[in-house]
One Martini backbone bead per residue (centre of mass of N, CA, C, O) as a GRO file, in nm:
protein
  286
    1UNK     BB    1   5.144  17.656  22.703
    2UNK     BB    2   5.197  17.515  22.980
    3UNK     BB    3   4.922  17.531  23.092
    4UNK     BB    4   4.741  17.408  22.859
    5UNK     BB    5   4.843  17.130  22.906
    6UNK     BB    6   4.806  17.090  23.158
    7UNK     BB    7   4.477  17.126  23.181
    8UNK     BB    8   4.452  16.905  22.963
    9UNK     BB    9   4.588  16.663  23.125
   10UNK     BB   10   4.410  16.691  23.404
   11UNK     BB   11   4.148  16.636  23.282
   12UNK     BB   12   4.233  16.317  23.120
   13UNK     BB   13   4.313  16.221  23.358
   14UNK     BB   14   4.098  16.259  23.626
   15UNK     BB   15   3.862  16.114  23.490
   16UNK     BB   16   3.993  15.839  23.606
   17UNK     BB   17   4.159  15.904  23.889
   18UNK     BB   18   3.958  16.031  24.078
   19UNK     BB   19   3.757  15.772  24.119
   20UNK     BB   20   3.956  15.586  24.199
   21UNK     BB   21   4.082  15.776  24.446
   22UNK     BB   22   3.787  15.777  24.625
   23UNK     BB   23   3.796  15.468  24.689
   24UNK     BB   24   3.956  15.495  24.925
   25UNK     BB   25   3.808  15.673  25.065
   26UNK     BB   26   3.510  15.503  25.082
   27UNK     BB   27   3.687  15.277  25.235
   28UNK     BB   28   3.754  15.430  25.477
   29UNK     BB   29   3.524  15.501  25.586
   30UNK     BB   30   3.355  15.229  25.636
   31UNK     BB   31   3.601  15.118  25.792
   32UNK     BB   32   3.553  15.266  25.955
   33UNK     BB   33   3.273  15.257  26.111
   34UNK     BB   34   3.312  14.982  26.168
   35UNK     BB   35   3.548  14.978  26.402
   36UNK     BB   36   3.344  15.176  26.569
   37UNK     BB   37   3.198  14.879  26.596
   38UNK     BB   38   3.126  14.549  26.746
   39UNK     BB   39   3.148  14.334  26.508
   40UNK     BB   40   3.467  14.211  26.647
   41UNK     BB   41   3.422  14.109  26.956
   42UNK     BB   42   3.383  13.823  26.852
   43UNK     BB   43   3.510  13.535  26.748
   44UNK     BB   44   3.302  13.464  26.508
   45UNK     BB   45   3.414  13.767  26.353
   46UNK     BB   46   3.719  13.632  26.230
   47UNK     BB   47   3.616  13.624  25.939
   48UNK     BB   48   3.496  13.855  25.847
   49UNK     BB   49   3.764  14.051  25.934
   50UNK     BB   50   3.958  13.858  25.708
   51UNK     BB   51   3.753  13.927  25.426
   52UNK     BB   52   3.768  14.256  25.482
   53UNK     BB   53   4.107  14.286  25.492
   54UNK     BB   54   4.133  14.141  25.181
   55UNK     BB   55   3.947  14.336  25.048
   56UNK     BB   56   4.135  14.605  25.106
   57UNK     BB   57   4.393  14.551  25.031
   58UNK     BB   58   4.288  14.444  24.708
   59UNK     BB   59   4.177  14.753  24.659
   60UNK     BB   60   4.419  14.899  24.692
   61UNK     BB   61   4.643  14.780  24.521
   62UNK     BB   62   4.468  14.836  24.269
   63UNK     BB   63   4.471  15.095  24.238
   64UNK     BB   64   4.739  15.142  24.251
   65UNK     BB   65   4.821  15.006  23.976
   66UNK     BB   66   4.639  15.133  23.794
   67UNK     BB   67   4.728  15.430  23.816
   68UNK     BB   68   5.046  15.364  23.712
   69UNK     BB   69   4.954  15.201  23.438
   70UNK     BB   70   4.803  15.446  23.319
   71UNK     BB   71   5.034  15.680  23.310
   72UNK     BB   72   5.214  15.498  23.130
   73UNK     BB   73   4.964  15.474  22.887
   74UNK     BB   74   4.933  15.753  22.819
   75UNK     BB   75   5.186  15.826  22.745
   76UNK     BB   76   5.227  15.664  22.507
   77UNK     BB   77   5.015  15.723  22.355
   78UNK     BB   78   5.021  16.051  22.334
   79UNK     BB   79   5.329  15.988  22.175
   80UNK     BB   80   5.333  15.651  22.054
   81UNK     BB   81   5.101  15.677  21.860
   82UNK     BB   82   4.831  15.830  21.680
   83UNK     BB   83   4.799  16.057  21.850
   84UNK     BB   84   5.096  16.197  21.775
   85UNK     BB   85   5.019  16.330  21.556
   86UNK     BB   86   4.904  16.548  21.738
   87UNK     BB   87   5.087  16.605  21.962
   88UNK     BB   88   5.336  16.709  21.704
   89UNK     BB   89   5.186  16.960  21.593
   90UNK     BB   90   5.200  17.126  21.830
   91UNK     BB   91   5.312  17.439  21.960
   92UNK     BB   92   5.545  17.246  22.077
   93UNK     BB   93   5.738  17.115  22.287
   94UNK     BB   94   5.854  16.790  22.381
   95UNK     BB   95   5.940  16.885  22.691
   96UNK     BB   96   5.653  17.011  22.734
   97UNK     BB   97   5.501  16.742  22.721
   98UNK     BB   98   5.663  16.608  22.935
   99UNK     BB   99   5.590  16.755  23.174
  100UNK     BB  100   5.336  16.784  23.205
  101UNK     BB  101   5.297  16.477  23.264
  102UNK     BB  102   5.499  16.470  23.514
  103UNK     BB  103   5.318  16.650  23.677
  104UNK     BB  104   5.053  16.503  23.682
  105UNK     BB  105   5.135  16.214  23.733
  106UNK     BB  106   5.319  16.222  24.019
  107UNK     BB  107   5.053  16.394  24.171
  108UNK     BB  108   4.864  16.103  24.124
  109UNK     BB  109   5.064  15.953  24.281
  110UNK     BB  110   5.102  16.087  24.559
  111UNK     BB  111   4.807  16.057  24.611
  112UNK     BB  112   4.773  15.781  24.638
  113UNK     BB  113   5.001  15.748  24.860
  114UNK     BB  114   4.836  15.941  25.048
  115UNK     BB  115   4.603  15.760  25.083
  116UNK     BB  116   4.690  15.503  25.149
  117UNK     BB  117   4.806  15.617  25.427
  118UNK     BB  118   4.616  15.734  25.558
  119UNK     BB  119   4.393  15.475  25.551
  120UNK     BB  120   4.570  15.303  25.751
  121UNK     BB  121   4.561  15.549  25.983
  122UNK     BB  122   4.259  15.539  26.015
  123UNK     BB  123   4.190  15.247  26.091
  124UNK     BB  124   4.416  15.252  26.332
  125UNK     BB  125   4.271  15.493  26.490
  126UNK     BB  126   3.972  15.350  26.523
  127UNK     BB  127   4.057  15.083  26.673
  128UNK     BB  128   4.212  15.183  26.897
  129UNK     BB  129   4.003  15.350  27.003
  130UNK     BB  130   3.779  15.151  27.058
  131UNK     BB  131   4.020  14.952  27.220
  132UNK     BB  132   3.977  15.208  27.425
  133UNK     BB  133   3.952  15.267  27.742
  134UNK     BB  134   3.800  15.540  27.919
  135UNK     BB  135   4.099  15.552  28.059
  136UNK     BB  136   4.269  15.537  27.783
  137UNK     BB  137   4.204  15.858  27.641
  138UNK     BB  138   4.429  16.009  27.715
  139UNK     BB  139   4.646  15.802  27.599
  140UNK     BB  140   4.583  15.851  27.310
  141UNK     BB  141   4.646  16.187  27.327
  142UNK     BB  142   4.917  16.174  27.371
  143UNK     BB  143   5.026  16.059  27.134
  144UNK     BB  144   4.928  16.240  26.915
  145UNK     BB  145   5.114  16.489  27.073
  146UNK     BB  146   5.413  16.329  27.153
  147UNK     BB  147   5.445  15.993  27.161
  148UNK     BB  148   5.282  15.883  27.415
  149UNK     BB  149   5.196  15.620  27.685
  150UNK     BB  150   5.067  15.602  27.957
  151UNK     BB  151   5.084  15.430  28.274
  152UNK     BB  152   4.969  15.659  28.398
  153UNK     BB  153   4.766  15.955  28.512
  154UNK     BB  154   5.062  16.144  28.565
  155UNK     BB  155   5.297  16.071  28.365
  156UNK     BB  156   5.564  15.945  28.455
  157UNK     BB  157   5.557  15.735  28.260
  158UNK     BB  158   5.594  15.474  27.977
  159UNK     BB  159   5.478  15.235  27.753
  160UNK     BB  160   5.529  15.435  27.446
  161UNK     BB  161   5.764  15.591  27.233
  162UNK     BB  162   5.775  15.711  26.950
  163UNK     BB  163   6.095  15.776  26.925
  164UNK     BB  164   6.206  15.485  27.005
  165UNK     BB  165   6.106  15.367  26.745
  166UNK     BB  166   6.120  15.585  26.500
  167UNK     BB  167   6.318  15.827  26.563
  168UNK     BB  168   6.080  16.035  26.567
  169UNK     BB  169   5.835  16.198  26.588
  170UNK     BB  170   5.519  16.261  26.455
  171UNK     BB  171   5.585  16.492  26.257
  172UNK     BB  172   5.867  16.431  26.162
  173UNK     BB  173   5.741  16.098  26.083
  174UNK     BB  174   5.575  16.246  25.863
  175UNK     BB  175   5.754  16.453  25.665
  176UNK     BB  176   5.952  16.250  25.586
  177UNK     BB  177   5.717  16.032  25.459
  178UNK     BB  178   5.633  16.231  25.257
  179UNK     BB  179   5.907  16.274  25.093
  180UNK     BB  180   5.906  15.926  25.034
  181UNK     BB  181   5.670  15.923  24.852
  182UNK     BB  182   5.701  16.197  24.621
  183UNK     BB  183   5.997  16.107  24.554
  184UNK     BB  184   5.903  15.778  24.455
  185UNK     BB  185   5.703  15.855  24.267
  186UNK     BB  186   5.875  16.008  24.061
  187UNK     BB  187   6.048  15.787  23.986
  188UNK     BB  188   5.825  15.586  23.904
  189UNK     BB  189   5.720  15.800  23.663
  190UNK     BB  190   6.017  15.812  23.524
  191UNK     BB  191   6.067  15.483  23.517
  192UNK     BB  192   5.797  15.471  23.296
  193UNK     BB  193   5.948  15.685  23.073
  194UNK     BB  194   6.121  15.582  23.053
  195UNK     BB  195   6.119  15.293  22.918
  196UNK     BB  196   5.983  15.374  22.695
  197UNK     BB  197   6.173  15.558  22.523
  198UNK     BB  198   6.351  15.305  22.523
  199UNK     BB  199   6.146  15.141  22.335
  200UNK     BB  200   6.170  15.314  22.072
  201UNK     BB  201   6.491  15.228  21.967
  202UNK     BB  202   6.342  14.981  21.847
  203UNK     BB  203   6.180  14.857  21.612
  204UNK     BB  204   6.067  14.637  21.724
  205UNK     BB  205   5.889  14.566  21.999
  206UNK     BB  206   5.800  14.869  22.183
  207UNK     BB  207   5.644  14.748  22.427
  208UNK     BB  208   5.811  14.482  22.489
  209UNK     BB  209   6.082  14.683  22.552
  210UNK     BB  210   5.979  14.836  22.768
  211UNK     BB  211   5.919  14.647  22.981
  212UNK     BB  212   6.206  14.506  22.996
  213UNK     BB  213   6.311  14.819  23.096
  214UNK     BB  214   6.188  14.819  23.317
  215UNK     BB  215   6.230  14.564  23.492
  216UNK     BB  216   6.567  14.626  23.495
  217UNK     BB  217   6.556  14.874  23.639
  218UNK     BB  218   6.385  14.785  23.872
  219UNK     BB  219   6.605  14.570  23.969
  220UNK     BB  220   6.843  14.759  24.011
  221UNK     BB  221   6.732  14.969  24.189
  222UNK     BB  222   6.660  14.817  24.417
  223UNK     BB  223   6.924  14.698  24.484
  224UNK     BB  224   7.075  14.970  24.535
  225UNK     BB  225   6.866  15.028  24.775
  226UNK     BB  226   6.979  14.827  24.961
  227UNK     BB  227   7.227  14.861  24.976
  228UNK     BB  228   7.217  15.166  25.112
  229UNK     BB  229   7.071  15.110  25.356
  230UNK     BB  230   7.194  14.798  25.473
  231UNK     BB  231   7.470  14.901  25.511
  232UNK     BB  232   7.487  15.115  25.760
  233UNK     BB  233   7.291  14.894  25.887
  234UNK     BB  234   7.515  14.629  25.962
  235UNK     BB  235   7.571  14.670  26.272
  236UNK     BB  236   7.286  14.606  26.382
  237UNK     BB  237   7.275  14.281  26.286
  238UNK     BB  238   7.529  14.228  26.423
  239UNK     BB  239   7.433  14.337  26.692
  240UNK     BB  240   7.323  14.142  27.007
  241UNK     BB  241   7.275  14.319  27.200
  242UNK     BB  242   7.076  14.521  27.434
  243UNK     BB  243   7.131  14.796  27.336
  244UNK     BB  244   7.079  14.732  27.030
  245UNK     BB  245   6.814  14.633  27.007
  246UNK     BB  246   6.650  14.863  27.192
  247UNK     BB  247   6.752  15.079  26.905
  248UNK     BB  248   6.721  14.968  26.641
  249UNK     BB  249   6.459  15.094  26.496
  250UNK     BB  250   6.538  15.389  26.558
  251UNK     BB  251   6.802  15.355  26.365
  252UNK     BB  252   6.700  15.263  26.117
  253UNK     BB  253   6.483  15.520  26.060
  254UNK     BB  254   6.710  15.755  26.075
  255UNK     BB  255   6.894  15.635  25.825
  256UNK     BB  256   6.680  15.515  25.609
  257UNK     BB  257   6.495  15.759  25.514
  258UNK     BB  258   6.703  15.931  25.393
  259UNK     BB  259   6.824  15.751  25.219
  260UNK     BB  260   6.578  15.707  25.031
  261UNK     BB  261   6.549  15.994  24.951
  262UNK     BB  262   6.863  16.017  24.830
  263UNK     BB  263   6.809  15.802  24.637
  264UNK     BB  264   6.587  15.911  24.481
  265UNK     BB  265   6.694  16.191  24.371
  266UNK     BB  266   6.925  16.064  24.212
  267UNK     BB  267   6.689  15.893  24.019
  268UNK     BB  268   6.568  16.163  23.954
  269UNK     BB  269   6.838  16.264  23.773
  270UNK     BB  270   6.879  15.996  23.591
  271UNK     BB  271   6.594  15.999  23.441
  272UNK     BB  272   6.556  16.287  23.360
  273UNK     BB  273   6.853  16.324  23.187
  274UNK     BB  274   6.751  16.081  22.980
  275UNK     BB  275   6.454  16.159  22.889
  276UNK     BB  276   6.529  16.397  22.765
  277UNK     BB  277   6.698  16.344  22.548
  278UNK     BB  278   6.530  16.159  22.406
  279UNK     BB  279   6.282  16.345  22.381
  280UNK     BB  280   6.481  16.526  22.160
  281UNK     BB  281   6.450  16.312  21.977
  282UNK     BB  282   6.337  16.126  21.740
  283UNK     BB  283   6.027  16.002  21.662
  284UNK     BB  284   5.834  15.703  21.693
  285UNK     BB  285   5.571  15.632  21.519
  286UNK     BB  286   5.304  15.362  21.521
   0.00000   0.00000   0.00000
């Protein structure tokens, strides 16, 4: 039965969710072409380059907004409003309509954010191409492969290696970064379905009972989530050294990153099992 609900989730969602997420898409499309032409060789043409650069800003963070918003408000919907006497119906746990929800819910946040890290990724490696000249296309693919961009034509040293800034090569500071994008998700998706859960506690305005613990949640979670990232990396801000400067960043990224994985998990499981708690408790339908 747990199949036929994500089937029926998953349609349900993806009509929303789908051409939303297709428009970062369309913007990232455009957007390369657009840097891959001359259009903003001249000083001319630096209003113009400002203009759709908040364009596309304010068109990210929107769909983004949007589709986290929207996970937020079908689950309620279809749980806790005059729906829910029908999905309360089928022969179905309660556990299992909650799961339904949160793998369709957390897949399309994913999604959502690796299209937004994608498409920036896409405009920056597009516009770098551009403003690359003819005799430094080998060292833009150098970057690419290796992580580093060669000074000479026969790479004896290098003026930028990419594991010296980020601590990791291109290909594991790709995959540590897909999985706190995946894990930040799944949390973020889960404090928003506790959230409404403990909203429903409240006798009257349960709706704004829930944004108040969104909010306190969200407040608290950050707090602590800072705390641990910046707490272990406080000899870094401390140490005014030369030898500590050149290698700031990558101290910072090599311990940020896997802290953030591991906060994020750690908040996934106390979200996790809050929420199942909740919702095998009796629900109030409004």
């Amino acid at each position: 039965m747990l199949k036929k609900l994500l089937k029926y989730e998953w349609k349900s969602v993806s009509r929303i969710l789908l051409p939303l997420n297709l428009g970062i898409v369309l913007l990232t499309i455009i957007g390369c072409v657009i840097l891959s032409t001359d259009i903003f060789d001249s000083e001319q043409a630096l209003p113009l380059a400002l203009l759709l650069f908040l364009f596309y800003t304010l068109s990210v963070i929107t769909f983004t907004g949007i589709t986290l918003i929207y996970i937020y408000v079908h689950f309620y919907k279809n749980l806790f409003t005059a729906e829910g006497y029908l999905f309360h119906t089928l022969p179905v746990t309660r556990t299992q309509l909650f799961h339904s929800k949160l793998f369709v819910g957390s897949f399309w946040c994913s999604i959502n954010s690796l299209l937004t890290v994608l498409s920036a990724a896409a405009l920056g490696f597009a516009a770098g191409f551009h403003a690359a000249a003819v005799d430094n296309i080998d060292s833009m693919q150098g970057l690419l492969m290796d992580g580093s961009i060669a000074k000479t034509a026969d790479r004896t040293s290098a003026d930028f290696i990419f594991s010296e800034i980020f601590g990791f090569s291109p290909v594991v500071f790709v995959i540590v970064l897909v999985l706190m994008l995946v894990t930040s998700c799944i949390s973020s998706v889960l404090m928003g379905y506790l959230s409404i859960l403990l909203g429903q506690l409240i006798e009257k305005f349960r709706l704004a009972a829930s944004i108040g613990f969104y909010m306190a949640i969200y407040i608290v979670t950050q707090v602590l989530a800072s705390i641990v990232m910046i707490v272990p990396n406080l000899h870094l801000f401390l140490d005014n050294s030369d030898e500590s400067s050149k290698y700031f960043l990558s101290s910072f990224f090599c311990s940020m990153l896997p802290a953030a994985i591991i906060t994020q998990l750690i908040l996934i499981l106390i979200f996790y099992a809050a929420s199942i708690f909740l919702i095998r408790r009796s629900v109030n339908l409004e």
